[in-house]
N, C-alpha and C positions, 0 to 999 in steps of 0.2 A: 487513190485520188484520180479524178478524171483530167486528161489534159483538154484543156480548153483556149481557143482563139480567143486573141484582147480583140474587142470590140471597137472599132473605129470610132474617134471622136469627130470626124467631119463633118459636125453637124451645120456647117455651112452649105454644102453641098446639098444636104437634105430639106434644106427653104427653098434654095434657089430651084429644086427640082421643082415642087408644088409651087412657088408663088412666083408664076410665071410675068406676072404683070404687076410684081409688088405688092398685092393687097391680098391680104390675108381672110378676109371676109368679103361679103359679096355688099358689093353698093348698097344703100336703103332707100326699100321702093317708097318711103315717107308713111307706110301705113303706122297709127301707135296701137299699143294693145295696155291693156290694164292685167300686167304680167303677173304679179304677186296671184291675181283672180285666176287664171288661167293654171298656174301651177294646182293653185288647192283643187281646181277641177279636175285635172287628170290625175290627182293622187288621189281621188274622190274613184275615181272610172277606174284608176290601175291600168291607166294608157294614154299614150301620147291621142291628144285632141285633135278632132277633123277638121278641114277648111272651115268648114259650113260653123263647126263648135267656137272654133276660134274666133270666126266673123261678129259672134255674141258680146267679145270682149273688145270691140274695136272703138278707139278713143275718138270720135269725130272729129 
């Protein structure tokens, strides 16, 4: 059997490193997208969709 290190459970430690400022995602620039459309497209392409692609799906 291999011997093995226990794994630190500090996972406090491991938020405060990343979310320096509290927020765990980035502000919203207020664009909407019509998301559901956007997925069936790049599962259509077999790729994440370009600026330009995405701009097609943008909710006025």
């Amino acid at each position: 059997m291999l011997a093995m290190a226990e794994k630190s459970t500090d996972y406090e430690h491991d938020i405060t490193y990343y979310a320096t400022d509290s927020r765990l995602t980035e502000p919203s620039d207020g664009k909407r997208y019509e998301w559901r459309k956007m997925v069936e497209r790049s599962k259509e392409l077999g790729r994440p969709l370009t600026e330009e692609e995405a701009e097609e799906f943008r909710v006025e």
